[in-house]
N, C-alpha and C positions, 0 to 999 in steps of 0.2 A: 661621392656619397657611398658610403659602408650599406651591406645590405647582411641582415639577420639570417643564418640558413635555418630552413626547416629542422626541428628533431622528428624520430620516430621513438615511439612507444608501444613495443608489444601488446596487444587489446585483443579482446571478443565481442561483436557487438552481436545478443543474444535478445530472442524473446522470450519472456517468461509469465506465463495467463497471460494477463490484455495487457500489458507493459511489453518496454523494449529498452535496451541500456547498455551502455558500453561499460565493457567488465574489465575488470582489470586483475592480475598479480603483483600483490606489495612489492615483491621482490623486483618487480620489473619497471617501478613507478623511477624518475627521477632521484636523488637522494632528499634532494629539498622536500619534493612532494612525499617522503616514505614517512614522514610526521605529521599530524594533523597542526593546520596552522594557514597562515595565508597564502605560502607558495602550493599547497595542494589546493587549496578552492582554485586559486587564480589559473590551475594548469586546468581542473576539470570544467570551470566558464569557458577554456577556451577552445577546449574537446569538445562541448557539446554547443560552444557559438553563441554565448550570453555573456554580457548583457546583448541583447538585439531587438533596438528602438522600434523595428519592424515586426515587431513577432512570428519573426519565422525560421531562424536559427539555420538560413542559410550557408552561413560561413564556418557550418559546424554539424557534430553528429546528430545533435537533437532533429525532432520534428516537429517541434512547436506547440505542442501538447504537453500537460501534465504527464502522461502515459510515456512520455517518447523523449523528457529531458532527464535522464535519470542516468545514476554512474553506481558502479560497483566494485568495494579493493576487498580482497580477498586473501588470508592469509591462514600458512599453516597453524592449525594451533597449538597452543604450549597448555590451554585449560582441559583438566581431566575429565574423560569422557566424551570430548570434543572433539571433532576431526578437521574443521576450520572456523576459522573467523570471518563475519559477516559484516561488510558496513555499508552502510549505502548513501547515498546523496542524492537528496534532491536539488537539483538544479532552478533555479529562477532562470525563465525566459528571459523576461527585460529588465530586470533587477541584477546589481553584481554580488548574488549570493547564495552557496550552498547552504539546504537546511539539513541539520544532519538530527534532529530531533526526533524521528520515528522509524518505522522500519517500511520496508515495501513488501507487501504479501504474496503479490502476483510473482517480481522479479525472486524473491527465495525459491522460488519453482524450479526456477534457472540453479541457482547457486549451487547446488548437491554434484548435477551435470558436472560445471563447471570444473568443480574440487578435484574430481575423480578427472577428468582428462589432462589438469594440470597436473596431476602429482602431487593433489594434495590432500588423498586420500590413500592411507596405507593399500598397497597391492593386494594383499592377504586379505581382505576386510573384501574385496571385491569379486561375490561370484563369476564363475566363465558363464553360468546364463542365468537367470531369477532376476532378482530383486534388488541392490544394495540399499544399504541403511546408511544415510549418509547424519553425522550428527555435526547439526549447527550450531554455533554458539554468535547469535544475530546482537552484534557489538555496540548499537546505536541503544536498546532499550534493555538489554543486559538480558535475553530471554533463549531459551531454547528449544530449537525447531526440528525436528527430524523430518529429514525427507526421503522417499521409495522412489529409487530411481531403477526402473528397466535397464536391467541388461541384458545383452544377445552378444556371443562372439566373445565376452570379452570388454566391450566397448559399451557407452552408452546407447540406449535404441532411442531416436527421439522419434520416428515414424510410427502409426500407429492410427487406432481409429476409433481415439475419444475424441468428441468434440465439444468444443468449450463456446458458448455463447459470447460473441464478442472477437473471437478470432475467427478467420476465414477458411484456414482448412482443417480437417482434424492432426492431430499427432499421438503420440503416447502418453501414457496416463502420468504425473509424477501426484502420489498421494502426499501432503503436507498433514503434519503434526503440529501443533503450536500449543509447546507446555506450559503449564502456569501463565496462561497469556497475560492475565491482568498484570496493571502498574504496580509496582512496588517503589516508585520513589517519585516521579512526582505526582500532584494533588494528592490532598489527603494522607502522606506520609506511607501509601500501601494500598489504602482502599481504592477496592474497584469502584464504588461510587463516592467521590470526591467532597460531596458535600453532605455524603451518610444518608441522603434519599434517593429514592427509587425514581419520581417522580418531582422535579422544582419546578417553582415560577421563575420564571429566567427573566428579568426586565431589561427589555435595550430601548433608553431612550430615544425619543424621537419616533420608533419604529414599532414598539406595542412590548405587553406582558406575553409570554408564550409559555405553556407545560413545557418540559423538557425533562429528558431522561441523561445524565450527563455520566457518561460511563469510561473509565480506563479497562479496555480491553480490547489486545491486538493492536490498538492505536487510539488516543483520546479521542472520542466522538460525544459529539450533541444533535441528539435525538430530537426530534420539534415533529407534530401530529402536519401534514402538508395542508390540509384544510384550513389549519389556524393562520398559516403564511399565505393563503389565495390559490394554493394548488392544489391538484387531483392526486399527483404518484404517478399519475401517466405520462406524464411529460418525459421529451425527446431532447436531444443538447441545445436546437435550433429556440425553444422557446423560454429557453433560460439564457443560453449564451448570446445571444443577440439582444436581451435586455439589460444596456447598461446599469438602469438604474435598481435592476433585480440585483444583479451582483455586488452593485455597491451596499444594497438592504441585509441579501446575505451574507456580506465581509462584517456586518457591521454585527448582525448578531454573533455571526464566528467569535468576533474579538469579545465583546462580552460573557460570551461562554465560555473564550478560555479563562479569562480574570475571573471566572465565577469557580473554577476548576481548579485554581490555582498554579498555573501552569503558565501565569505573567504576571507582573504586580503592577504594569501599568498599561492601558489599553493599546498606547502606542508604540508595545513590543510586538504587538500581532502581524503588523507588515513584515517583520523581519522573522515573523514563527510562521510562514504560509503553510509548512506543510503537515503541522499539528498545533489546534484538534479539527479534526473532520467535523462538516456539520453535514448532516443527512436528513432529510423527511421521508416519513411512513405514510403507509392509507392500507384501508382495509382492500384487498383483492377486487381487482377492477380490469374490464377488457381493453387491451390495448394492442398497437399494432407496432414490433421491435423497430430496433431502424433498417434494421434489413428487410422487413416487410413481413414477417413472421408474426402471424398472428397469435397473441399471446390469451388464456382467456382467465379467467378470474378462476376457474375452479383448476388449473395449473401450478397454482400459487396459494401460500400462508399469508401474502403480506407484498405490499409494493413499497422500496425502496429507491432513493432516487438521494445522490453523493454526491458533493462538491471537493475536489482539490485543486490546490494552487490557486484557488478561486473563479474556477471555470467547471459547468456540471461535467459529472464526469461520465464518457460513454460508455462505459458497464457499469463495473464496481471495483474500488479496491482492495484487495486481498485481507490488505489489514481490515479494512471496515468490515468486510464479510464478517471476520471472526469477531469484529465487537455486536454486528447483527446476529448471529448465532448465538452467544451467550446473553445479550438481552432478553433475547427471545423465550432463552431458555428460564428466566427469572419471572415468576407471575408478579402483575403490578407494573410491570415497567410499559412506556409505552410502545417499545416495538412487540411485547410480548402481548399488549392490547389490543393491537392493529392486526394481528397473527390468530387472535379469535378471544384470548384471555384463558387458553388451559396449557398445560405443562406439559413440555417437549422436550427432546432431546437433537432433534434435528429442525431445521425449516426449509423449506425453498422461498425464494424471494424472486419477485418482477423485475428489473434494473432494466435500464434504457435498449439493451441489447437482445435482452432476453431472460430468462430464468439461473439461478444457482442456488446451488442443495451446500449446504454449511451443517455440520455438526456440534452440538457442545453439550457438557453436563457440567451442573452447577449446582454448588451445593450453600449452606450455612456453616461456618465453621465459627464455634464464640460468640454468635452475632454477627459473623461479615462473610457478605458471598465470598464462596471462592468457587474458581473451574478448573480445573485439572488440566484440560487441552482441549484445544477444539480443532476439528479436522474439519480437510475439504480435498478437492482435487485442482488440478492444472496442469498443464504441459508446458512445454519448453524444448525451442529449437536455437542452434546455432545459427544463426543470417550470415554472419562474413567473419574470419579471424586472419589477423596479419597485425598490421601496423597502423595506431592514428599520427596522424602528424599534427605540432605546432609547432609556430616561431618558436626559436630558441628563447626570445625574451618574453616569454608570454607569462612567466611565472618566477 
């Protein structure tokens, strides 16, 4: 019997906010996998150990969280103004499928780092100490992101002593830019609200009528008031993810939202769209205690929010959703901007399962349709290990 050898593949596996993901260089990918197609999913399933019936992604880089099965190819760029190319993949745990339908907010924290120690950020552009400007052009939703990445030496500084709620020790600051966040292609043909209101009745059979704010920006998200769904905003991962039949409640209005948003045409593309649109619930500021035991209090916070990806609540927030929180926020009438007090802002903090985060946006009317310019925030980003992943030769 013939036995398969191992390949290796050049890799970074990097954390970036409250994500983690194994990064990669185009150039470095197999030939098969350097085009988007099935030999790249099939190599990044089997990098990060999915499908796996067990949900634990043992046999692979993942850690069996939304947060921890994520992949990243990275490539110089050839578009003007732009210093690389951004794409990312979310990985399906027990399913055999990357979604490549949105961006990841936390892991672009990473991406800037990345650019600049691969060489794939001009040397010249890169001071010996300050700040670099790293410009992204994030490939999956066609938007661009500028990132301030610390330098010291020469080299990126990832040490430091911001700390981010939801990570365990502090690092270095990386400030993210997110231009023109909103969608311009799908729902609604451009519009940041898909259905041209601020506020809809969203009807999911079987499961109730719900308000809903249903927004492209940063990443398609559906807004729902947590009261209307049975919840406070305080809740921890334990009392949503241990409720099967929550999460099948919540997949079910997900899918409805998205066909409501235009972003399926039939309900039963939403298993294979897990990782957009985001659905989130609000509440107004309320005292809770983090999951680190950090006691959170209501006059801390504009607003508690609490996110689901991949179909499991998520333990902070995701980058992308921040910045759809942020510019709702910043719209009067909408419901997260209702839940935040009902006056007009240009920043907010928000509650999430870990702790607090401060998001920026300004949004304006243009013609009759919002639009936002950018909305910022912060996050860090460290290296964890770079060498080599390995799979079977036939894995792809």
């Amino acid at each position: 019997m013939t036995h398969v050898a191992q390949i290796k593949i050049a890799a970074t596996y990097m954390r970036g906010g409250t994500s983690k993901g194994v990064f990669f260089n185009l150039k470095d990918l197999p030939e098969s996998a350097q085009v988007p197609g099935a030999a790249r999913d099939a190599l990044l399933l089997r990098v990060i150990g999915s499908p796996d019936p067990y949900d634990k992604q043992i046999d692979g880089m993942g850690g069996a969280t939304s947060s921890t099965s994520k992949t990243v190819i990275l490539a110089k760029s050839t578009r003007a103004e732009h210093d690389v190319d951004y794409l990312f993949g979310q990985v399906s745990i027990d399913k055999p499928f990357v979604d490549w339908s949105g961006n990841c907010g936390n892991l672009s924290a990473a991406v800037g780092a990345f650019a600049i120690s691969a060489g794939l950020v001009d040397a010249a552009r890169i001071p010996s100490n300050g700040v670099a400007v790293v410009r992204v052009w994030q490939a999956n939703i066609g938007k661009t992101i500028i990132a301030h990445v610390p330098i010291t030496d020469g080299a990126v500084q990832e040490t430091g002593d911001f700390e981010l709620d939801g990570v365990t020790f502090p690092a270095a600051e990386v400030q993210l830019e997110f231009l023109d966040p909103a969608a311009e292609e799908e729902g609604g043909g451009g519009s940041m609200f898909p259905t041209g209101n601020l506020i809809d009745d969203l009807q999911v059979p079987g499961v109730g009528t719900f308000k809903a704010t249903l927004i492209n920006a940063g990443i398609p998200t559906i807004f729902i008031n947590a009261q209307d769904l049975g919840y406070t905003g305080t809740e921890l991962q334990g009392a949503i993810n241990s409720d099967p039949k929550a999460l099948a409640m919540f997949e079910t209005v997900r899918a409805h939202g998205a066909l409501r948003m235009g972003l399926i045409k039939h309900l039963d593309e939403a298993a294979q769209r897990q990782h957009t649109p985001k659905l989130a619930f609000v509440a107004k500021p309320a005292d809770y205690l983090a999951s680190s035991g950090k006691a959170i209090k209501a006059g801390d916070v504009d607003l508690l929010v609490r996110a689901l990806s991949m179909g499991k609540l998520h333990h902070a927030m995701m980058g992308t959703a921040a910045v759809a929180i942020g510019t709702a926020a910043a719209i009067s009438g909408t419901l997260v901007n209702l839940a935040a007090g009902g006056v007009e802002r240009n920043a907010v903090r928000f509650g999430h399962p870990s702790g607090t985060l401060r998001v920026g946006a300004e949004a304006s009317q243009v013609n009759g349709e919002w639009v936002v310019k950018k909305a910022i925030m912060s996050r860090s980003a460290r290296v964890l290990m770079e060498g080599y992943v390995r799979v079977p030769g036939d894995a792809f």
